[in-house]
C-alpha positions in Angstrom: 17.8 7.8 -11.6 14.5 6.0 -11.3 14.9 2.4 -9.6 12.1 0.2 -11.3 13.4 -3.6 -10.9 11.9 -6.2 -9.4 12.1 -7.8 -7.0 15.2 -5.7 -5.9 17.6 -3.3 -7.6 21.1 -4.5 -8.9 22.7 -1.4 -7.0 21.2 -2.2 -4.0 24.0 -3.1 -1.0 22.6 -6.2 -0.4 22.2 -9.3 -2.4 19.3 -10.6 -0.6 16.2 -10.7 -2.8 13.5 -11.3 -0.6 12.1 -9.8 3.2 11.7 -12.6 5.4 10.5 -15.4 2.4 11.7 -16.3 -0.5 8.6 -15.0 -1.8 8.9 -11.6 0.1 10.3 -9.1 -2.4 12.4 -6.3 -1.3 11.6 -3.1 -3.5 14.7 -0.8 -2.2 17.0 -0.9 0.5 19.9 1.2 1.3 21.0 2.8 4.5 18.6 5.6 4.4 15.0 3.4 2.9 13.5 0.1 3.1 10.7 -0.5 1.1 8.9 -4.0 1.1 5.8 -5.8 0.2 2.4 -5.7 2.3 0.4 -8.7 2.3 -3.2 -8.1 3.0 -4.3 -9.0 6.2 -1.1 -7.7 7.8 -1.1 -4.5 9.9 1.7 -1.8 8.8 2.5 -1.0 12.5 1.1 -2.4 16.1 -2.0 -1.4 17.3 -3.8 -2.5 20.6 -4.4 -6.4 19.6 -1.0 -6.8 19.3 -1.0 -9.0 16.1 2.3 -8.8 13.8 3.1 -6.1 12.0 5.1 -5.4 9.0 7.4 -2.2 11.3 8.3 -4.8 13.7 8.8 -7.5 11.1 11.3 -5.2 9.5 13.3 -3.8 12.8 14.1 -7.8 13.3 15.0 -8.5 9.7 17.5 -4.9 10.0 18.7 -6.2 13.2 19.6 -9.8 11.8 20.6 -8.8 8.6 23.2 -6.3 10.1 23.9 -8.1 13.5 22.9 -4.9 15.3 23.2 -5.2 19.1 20.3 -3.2 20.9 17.1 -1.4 19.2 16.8 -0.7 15.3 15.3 2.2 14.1 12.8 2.4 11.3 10.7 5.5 10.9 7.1 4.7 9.5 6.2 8.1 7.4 2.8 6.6 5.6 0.5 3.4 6.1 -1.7 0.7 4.0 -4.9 -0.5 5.8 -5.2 -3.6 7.2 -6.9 -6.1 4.1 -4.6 -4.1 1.7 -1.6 -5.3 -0.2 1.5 -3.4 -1.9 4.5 -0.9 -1.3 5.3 0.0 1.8 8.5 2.7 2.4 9.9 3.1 5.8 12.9 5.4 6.4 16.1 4.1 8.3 18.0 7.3 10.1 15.4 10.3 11.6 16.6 12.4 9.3 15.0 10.3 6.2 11.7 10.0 8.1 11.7 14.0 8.6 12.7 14.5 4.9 10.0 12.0 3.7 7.2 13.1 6.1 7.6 16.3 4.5 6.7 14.9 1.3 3.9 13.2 2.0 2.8 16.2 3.6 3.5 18.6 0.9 2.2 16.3 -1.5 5.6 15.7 -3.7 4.6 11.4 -3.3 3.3 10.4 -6.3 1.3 7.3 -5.5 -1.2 5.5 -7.2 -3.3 2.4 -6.7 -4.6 -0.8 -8.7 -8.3 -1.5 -7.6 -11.1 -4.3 -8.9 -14.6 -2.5 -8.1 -18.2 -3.8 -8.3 -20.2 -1.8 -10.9 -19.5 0.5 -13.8 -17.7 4.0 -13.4 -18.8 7.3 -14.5 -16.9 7.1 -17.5 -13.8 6.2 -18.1 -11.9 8.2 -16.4 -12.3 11.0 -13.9 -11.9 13.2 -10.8 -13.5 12.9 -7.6 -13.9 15.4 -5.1 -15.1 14.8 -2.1 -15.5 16.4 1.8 -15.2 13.2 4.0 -16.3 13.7 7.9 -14.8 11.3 10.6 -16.4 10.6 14.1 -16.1 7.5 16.3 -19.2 6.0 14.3 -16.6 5.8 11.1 -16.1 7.9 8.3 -18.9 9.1 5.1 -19.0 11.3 2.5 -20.5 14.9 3.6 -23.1 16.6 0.8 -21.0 19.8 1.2 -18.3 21.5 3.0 -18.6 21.6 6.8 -16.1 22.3 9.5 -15.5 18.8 10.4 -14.8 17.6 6.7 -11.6 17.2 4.9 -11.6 17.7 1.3 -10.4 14.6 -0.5 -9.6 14.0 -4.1 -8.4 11.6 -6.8 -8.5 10.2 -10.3 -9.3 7.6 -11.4 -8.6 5.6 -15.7 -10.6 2.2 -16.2 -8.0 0.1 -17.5 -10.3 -3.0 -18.4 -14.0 -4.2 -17.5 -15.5 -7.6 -17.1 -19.3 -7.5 -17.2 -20.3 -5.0 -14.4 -16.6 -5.1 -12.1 -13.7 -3.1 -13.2 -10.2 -2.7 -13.1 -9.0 0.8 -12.3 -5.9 2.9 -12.0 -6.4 5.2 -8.9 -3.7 8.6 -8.5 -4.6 10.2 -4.8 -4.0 14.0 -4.8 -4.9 13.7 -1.0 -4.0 11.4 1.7 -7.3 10.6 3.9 -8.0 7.6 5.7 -10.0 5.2 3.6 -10.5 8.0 1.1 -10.2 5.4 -1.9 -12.8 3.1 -0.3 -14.9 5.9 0.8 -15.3 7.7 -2.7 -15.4 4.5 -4.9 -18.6 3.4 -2.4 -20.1 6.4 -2.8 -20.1 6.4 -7.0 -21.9 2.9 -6.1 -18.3 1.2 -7.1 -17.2 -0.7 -3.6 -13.9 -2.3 -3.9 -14.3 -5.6 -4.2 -14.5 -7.7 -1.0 -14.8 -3.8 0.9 -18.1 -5.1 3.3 -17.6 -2.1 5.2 -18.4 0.0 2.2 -20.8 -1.5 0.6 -19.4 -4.5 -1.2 -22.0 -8.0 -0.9 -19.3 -10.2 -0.6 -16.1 -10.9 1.5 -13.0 -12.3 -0.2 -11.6 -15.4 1.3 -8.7 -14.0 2.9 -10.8 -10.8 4.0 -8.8 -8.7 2.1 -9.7 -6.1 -0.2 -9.0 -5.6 -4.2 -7.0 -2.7 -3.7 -3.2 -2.5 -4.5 -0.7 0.3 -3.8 1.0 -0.4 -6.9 3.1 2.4 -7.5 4.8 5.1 -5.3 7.3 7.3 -5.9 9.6 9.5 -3.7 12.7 11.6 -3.5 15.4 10.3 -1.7 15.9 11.7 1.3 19.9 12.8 0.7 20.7 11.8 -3.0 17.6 14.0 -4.6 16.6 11.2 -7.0 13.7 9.9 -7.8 12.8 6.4 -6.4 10.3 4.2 -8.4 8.7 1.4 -6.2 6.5 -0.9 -8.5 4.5 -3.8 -7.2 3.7 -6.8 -9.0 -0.5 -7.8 -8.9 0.2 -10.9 -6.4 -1.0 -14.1 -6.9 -4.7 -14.5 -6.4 -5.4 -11.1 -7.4 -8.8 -10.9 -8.8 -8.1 -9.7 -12.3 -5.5 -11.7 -15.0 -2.4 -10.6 -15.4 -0.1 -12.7 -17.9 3.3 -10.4 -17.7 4.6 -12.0 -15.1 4.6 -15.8 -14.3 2.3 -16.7 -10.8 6.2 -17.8 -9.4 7.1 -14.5 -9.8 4.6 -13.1 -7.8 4.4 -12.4 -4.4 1.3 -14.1 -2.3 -2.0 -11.8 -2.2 -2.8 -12.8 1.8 -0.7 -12.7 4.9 -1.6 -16.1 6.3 0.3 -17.9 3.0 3.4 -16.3 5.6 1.3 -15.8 9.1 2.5 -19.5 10.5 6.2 -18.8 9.7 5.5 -15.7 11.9 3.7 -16.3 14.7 5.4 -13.8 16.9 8.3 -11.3 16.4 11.4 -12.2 18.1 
């Protein structure tokens, strides 16, 4: 059974159709997944400046929402950077996190990714393959093979262009960090707003125009296939007139960064 609605299922246990706002969709919840929006700017779990993060975010919504006394658990088996927006899936018991690590590891995820680039694409659609080497200096795309690089791959389908920027469709086949940003720079198509490769201009919110848009999984006891679809959110650099701006979630996490000042 694939689960495609938005902003939550109708078999889902809960009737609660957002995360923490009104404007916060829910994707899929059960007792075994959770899987909410990103907003850009918000980190996907803690990390040394100990800003808000969307794992904590969702232990205190768990714990509310069910009145648990003590810790919640919630299992983070993937990650979006920091400036980018979309589907997020975290598991709820240990033995959903071990079931979906293994996915992701064996390459079963299907996930795909929305993306406005600078420039024009070599052709329409393609494959990129790639060795990307990481040392503290950052990451860059090696001219062959080495023993420090990771072979990284995608494709990629233009679904519209305006002037020289472009609206693509981006399937990973691997799962490196900043691999989309990485190989998009180095065709000389930077995501839009992506100053740390190579785009000319920031965005206002400092986010990126990338989008996990689409991600699906097994699930981790039933077997079937979970569809997570996100909406472009509002402010997204490229028109979309399917769904009314009300019906879309906001592009940057300060829209909901005052309501959340800290995690309680």
């Amino acid at each position: 059974m694939a689960i495609t609605e938005y902003p939550i299922p109708e078999n889902c246990e809960i009737d609660r159709h957002f995360f923490l706002d009104p404007r916060w969709p829910v994707f899929f919840h059960d007792n075994h997944l959770l899987a909410v929006y990103k907003p850009a700017g918000l980190l996907t779990q803690g990390d040394r400046t100990g800003d808000v993060n969307l794992l904590d975010l969702g232990k205190g919504w768990l714990k509310a929402l069910y009145d648990k006394p003590g810790n919640v658990f919630l299992g983070m088996v993937h990650r979006l950077d920091r400036p980018v927006a979309g589907v997020v899936v975290f598991a709820r018991t240990s033995k959903a996190a071990g079931r979906l690590s293994r996915q992701f590891r064996e390459r079963r995820v299907e996930k795909s990714y929305l993306a406005v680039v600078d420039g024009v694409t070599p052709g329409e659609s393609g494959r990129l393959v790639h060795y990307i080497e990481r040392s503290n200096r950052g990451s860059w795309v090696a001219p062959r093979a080495t023993p420090h690089g990771r072979e990284a791959s995608l494709r990629y389908r233009v679904l519209d262009r305006d002037g020289r920027r472009s609206l693509l469709r981006i399937q990973l086949e691997t799962g490196r960090r900043h691999q989309i940003r990485i190989q998009m720079a180095h065709t000389g198509c930077p995501i839009l707003g992506d100053l740390r490769y190579g785009a000319t201009a920031a965005l206002p919110g400092r986010q990126i125009a990338l989008l996990a848009h689409h991600l699906e999984i097994d699930h981790p006891t039933r077997g079937e296939r979970v569809v997570l679809t996100c909406p472009q959110p509002r402010g997204w650099p490229w028109p979309d007139r399917s769904i009314a701006d009300d019906d879309r979630p906001p592009w940057d996490w300060r829209t909901f960064g005052l309501l959340f000042n800290r995690v309680s």
